[in-house]
C-alpha positions in Angstrom: 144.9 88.2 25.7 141.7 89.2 27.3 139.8 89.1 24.0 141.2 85.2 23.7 139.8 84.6 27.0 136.8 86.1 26.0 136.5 84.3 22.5 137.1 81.1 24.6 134.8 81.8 27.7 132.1 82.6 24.6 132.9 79.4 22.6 132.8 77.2 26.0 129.3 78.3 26.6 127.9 77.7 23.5 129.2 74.1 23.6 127.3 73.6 26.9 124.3 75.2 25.1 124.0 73.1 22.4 125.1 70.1 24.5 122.3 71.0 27.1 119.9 71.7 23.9 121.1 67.9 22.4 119.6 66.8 25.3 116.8 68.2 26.2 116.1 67.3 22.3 116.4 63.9 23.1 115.0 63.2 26.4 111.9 65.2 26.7 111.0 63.8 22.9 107.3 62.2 23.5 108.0 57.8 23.0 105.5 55.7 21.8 106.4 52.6 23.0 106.5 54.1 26.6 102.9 54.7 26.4 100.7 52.3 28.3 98.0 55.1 27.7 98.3 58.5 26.3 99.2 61.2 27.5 98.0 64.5 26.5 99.0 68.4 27.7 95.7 70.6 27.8 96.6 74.4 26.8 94.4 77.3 28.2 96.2 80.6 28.0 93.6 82.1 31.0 91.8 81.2 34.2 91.5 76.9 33.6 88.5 77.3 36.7 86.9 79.3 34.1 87.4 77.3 31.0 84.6 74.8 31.0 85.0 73.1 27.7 89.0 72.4 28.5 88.0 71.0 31.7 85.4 68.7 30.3 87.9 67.9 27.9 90.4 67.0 30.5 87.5 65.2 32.4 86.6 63.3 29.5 90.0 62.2 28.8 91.0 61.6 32.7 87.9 59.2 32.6 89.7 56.9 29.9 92.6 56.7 32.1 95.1 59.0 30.7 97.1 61.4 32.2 96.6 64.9 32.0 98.8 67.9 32.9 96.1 71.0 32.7 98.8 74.9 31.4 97.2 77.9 32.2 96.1 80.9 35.2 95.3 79.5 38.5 92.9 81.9 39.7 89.9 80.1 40.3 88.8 76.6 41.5 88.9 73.8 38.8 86.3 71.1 38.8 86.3 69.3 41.7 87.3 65.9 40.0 90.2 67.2 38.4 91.5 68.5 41.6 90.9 65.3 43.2 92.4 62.7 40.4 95.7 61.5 40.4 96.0 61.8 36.7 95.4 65.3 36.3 98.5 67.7 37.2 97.8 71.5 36.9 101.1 73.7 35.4 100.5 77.1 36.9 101.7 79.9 34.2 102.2 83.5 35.2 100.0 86.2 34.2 100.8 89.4 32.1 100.2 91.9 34.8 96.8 93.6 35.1 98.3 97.0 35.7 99.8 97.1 32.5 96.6 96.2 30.7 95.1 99.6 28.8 91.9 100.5 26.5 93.9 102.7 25.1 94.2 102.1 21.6 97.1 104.6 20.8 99.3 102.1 23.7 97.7 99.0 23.2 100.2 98.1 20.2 102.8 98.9 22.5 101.4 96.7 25.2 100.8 93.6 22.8 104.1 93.3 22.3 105.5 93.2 25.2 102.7 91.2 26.7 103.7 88.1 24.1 107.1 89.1 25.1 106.3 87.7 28.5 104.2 85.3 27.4 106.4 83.3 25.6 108.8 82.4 28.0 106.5 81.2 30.3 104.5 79.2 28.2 107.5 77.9 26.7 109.2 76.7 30.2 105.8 75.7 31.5 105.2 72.8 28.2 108.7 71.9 27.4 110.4 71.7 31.0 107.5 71.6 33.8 105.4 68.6 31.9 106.5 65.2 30.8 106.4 64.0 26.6 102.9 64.0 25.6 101.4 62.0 22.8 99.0 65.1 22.4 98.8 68.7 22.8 95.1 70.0 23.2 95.6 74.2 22.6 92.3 76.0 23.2 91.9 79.3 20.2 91.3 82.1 21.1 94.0 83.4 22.0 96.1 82.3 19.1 99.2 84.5 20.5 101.6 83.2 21.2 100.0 79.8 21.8 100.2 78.6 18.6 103.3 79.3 17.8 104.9 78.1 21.4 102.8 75.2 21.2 104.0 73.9 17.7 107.5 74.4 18.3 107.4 72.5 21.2 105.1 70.2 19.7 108.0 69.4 17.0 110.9 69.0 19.7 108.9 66.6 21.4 107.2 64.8 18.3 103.7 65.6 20.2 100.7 66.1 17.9 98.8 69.4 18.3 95.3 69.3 18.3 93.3 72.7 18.1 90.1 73.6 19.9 88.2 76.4 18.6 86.1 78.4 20.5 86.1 81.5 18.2 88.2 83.6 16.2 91.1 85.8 17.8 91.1 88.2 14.8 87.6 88.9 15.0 87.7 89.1 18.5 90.5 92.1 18.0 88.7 93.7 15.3 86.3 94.9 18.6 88.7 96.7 19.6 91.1 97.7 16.7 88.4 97.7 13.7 88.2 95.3 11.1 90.7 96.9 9.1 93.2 97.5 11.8 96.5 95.8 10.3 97.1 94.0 13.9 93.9 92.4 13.0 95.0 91.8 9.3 98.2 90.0 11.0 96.2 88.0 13.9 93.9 86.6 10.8 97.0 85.7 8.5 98.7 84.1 11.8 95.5 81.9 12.9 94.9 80.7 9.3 98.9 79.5 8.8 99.1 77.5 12.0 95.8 76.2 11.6 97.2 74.7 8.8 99.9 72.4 10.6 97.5 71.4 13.8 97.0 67.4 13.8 92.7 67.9 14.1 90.8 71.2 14.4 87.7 70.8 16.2 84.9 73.8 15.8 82.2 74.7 18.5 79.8 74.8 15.3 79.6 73.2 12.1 79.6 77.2 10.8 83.3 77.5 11.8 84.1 74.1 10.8 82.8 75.3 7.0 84.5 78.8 7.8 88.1 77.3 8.5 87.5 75.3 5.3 86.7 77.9 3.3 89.4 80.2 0.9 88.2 83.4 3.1 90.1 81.6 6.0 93.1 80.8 3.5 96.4 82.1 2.6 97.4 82.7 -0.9 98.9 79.0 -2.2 98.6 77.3 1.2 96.4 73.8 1.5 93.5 73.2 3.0 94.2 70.5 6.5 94.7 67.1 5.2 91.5 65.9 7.8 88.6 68.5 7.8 87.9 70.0 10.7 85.4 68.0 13.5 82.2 70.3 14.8 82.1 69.1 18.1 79.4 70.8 19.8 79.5 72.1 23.8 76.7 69.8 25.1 75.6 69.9 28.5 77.9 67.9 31.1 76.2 65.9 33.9 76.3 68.1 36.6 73.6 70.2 34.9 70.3 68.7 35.4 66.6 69.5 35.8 64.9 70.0 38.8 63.7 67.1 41.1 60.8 67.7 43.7 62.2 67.1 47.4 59.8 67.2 50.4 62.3 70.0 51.7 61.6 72.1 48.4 58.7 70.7 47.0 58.6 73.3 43.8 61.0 75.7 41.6 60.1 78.4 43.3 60.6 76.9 46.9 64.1 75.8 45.5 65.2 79.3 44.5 64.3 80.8 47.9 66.1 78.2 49.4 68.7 79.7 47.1 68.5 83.2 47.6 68.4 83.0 51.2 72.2 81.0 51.2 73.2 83.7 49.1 72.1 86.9 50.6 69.5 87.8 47.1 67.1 89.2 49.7 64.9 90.4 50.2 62.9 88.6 47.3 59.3 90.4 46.1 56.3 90.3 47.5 54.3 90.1 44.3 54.6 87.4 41.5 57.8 87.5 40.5 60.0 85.3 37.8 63.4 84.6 38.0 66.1 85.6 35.0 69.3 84.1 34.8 72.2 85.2 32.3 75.9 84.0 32.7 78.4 86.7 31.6 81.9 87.7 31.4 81.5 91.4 30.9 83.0 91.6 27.9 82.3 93.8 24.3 80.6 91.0 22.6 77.9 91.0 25.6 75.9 94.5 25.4 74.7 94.3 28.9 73.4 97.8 28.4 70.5 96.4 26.3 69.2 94.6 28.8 69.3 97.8 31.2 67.5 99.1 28.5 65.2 96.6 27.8 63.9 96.0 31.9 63.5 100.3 32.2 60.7 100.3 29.3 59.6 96.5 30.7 59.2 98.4 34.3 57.2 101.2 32.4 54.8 98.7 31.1 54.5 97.4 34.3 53.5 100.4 36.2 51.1 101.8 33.2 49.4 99.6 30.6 50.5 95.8 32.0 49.7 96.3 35.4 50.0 92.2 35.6 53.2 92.3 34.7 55.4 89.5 37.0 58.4 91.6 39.1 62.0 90.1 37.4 64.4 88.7 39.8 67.4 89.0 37.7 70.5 86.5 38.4 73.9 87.7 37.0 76.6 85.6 37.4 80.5 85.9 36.2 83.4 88.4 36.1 84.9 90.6 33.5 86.2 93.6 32.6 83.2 95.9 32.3 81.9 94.2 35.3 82.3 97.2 37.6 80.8 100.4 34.8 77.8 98.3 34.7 77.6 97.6 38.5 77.4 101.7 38.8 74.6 101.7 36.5 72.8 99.5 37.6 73.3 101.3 41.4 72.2 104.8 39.8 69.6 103.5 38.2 68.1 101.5 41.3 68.6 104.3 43.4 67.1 106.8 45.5 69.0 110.0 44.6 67.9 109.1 41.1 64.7 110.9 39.8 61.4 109.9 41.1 60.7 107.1 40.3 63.7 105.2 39.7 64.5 103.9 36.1 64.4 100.6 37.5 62.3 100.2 41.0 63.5 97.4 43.5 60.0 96.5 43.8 59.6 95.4 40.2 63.3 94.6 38.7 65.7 93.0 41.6 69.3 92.4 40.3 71.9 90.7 42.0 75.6 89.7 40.7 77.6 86.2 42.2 80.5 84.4 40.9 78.6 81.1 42.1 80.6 77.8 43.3 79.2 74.8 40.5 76.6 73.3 42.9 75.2 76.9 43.6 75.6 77.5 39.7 73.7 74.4 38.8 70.7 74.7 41.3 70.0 78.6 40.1 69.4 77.4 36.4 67.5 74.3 37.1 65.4 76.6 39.6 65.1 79.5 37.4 62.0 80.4 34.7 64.0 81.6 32.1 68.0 82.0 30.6 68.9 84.7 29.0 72.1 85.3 26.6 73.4 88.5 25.7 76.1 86.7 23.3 76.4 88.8 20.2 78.9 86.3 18.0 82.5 88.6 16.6 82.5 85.9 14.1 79.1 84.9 13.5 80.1 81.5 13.9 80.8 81.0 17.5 78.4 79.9 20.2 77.0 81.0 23.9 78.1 78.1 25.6 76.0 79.4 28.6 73.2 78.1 26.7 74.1 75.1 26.8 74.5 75.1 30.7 70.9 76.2 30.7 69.8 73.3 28.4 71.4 71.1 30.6 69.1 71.9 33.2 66.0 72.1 31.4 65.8 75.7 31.3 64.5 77.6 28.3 66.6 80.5 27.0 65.5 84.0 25.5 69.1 85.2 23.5 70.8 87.6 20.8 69.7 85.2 17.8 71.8 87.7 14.9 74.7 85.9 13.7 74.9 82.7 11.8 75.1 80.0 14.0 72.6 80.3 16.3 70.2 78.4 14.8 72.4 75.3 15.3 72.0 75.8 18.8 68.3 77.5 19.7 65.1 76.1 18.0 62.9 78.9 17.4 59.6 78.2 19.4 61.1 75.0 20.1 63.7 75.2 23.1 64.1 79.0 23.3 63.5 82.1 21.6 66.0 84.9 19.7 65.9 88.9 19.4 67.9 91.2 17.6 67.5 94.6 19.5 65.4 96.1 22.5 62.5 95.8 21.5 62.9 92.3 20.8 64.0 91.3 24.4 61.2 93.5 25.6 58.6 91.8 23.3 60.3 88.4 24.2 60.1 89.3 28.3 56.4 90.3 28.1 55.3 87.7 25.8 56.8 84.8 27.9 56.2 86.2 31.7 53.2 88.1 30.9 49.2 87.2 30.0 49.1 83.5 31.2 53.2 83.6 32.3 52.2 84.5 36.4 49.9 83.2 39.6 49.2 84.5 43.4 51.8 85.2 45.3 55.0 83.8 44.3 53.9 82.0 41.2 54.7 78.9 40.1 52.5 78.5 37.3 53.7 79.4 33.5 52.2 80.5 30.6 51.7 77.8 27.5 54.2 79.2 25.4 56.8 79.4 28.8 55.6 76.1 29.5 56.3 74.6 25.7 60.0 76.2 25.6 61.1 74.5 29.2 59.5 71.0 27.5 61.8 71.7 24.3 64.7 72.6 26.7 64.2 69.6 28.5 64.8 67.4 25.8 67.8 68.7 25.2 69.4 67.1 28.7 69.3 63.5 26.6 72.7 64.1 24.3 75.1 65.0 27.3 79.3 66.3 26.7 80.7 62.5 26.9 78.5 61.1 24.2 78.9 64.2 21.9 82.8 63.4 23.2 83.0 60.0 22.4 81.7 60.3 19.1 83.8 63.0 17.7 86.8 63.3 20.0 87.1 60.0 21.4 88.6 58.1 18.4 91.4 61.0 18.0 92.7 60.3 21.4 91.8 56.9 22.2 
């Protein structure tokens, strides 16, 4: 008898199952003719307060009038119209916890697993049951996993159309970790390429990746190329980024940044010509920070042997990572006193400081800075430093890691910026841009010609901002 109980107990549930799936099927299923406007779900599986091109995408589409529910981490502010609009509704999703994260490469297998294991649940409950039907889901790439595959399934219960955003590739970024022949990576690659393949528009950071995801190398074996192509739709400045603007208060640059420093403790600043750096980070293996440690100790020899002239470097770090805190300890020995005499890098010629600035803050350093720099070394070679961008957006030249494919799209040689490829490179490119001609008494405001060129070719990039690159390639997709 108890097993008839059972079978009955077993049957009963799966009748409210499927009744409760019947409708869930049919009443969370996106309706045209309910739309007065679109509405469309914006996917970041990470911090969306540090996810600039998803919330200019979400700004962009909020500023058409349609409603946009933002799915991602909550750890950090979001852009301060977002959180103000009524039309913009952030879906908190839990993180994997950080205490189960590991280098270790013999775990990390292990970990992945279970890490998607978790994932998928919560992205799952956060699209399909904490968010109304959207016409459109907008899923950022990297990372592909399990986003893609959540985000199609529950773009095909809810007859939503899913639009892909990509930043980069997750396979390559893998292969940084595992190798290029790792057969995780082999199984990230064949994964990205097949749902690629069903996403309603793909839109590329550079015309490089839109010709990459077009091309057999990105293909499986008997499987179509997208019906549309993809759309390069470049990262262009938004308009909080602009150049600097004399005020009686802070009549020049240089008067700006010490305004600067002093409301955020970067004191105290040198007493000789200095210039100030500014690089935008996260810490991660596809930044080598450790050249640039490299590159300032033989820049602080040539400053205390043949280049006497030789501007100090105030160097402005800002952003979080993972590798964040090994480079902070370096950057301590090598600063201090217990260190042999004389340091690698004295305070007096090479001052570094490290903020995670609020957007005003953020804004201000690079229009009041001399010079950008980006340590972005591309896992695809088709990718971009969207940093750069920021900096263009303010009129600030950039000196950057110019080895991969697509950086020419972005930097003009000579024109808005300049590229390297090792340490000698970003030491040729420091002296040649802050040195003979680059400095003045005291604090310095004057630059050198070539200095002086770059920030005029940097500056002309502030005329093509996000929302016209946005209404020219995205606009007609959504609107």
């Amino acid at each position: 008898m108890g097993w008839l109980v059972a079978l009955l107990y077993g049957l009963f549930s799966f009748a409210l199952a499927l009744i409760a799936a019947v409708y869930l099927y049919i009443n969370t299923r996106h309706n045209p003719q309910n739309d007065k406007k679109p509405s469309v779900q914006v996917v970041v599986l990470g911090d969306i307060g540090r996810s600039p091109r998803m919330q200019y995408h979400a700004l962009s589409l909020m500023k058409r009038g349609m409603r946009v529910d933002m799915i991602g981490y909550q750890e950090s502010e979001i852009h301060p119209d977002l959180a103000a609009s009524h039309l913009v509704h952030v879906v908190s999703v839990p993180r994997w916890p950080k205490r189960l994260e590991t280098e270790d490469r013999r775990l990390l297998p292990v970990l992945v697993i279970f890490k998607v294991l978790w994932q998928i649940p919560a992205l799952f409950y956060a699209m399909l049951f904490m968010t109304p039907p959207a016409k459109y889901m907008l899923v950022q790439n990297p990372p592909a996993i399990p986003t893609l595959l959540v985000g199609q399934l529950v773009c095909y219960l809810r007859n939503t159309s899913l639009c892909m955003d990509w930043h980069n590739y997750g396979h390559t970024i893998l292969a940084l970790k595992l190798g290029p022949s790792h057969p995780l990576v082999r199984i990230y690659q064949a994964y990205e390429s097949l749902l690629s393949r069903f996403a309603h528009r793909n839109f590329t950071v550079t015309t490089a990746m839109a010709r990459s995801l077009s091309s057999s190398s990105f293909s499986l074996p008997l499987l179509k190329y997208p019906s549309t192509p993809p759309i390069p739709l470049y990262d262009r400045p938004p308009s909080h980024f602009q150049p600097f603007t004399p005020t009686p208060a802070t009549p020049t640059r240089r008067h700006a940044f010490s305004a600067l420093a002093h409301r955020n403790n970067w004191l105290p600043l040198p007493t000789r010509p200095y210039r100030v750096l500014v690089s935008s980070t996260s810490w991660t293996p596809d930044e080598d920070f450790s050249l640039l440690l490299s590159a300032l100790v033989l820049y602080s020899q040539l400053a205390t042997t043949t280049q006497p002239t030789l501007p100090s470097i105030v160097l402005v770090v800002t952003g979080r990572g993972p590798q964040q805190r090994h480079y902070l300890s370096q950057i301590h020995a090598m600063q201090s006193s217990t260190t042999p005499s004389p340091p690698l890098l004295p305070p007096s010629l090479i001052k570094i400081h490290t903020s995670f600035l609020p957007l005003p803050d953020y804004a201000a350093l690079l229009a009041t800075a001399d010079l950008g720099l980006s340590l972005h070394n591309s896992s695809s070679g088709v990718d971009l430093p969207m940093k750069v961008v920021d900096m263009f957006g303010a009129g600030l030249p950039v000196l950057g890691y110019g080895e991969f494919e697509a950086w020419g799209e972005l930097v003009k040689e000579g024109g808005n910026g300049r590229g390297f490829g090792d340490v000698d490179g970003l030491v040729g490119g420091l002296v040649g841009l802050f040195g003979s001609g680059a400095g003045g008494e005291g604090e310095g405001e004057g630059e050198g010609e070539e200095l002086e060129r770059l920030r005029e070719g940097a500056g002309r990039e502030t005329g093509w901002r996000w929302e016209d690159e946005w209404g020219v390639k995205a606009g007609d997709v959504f609107v």
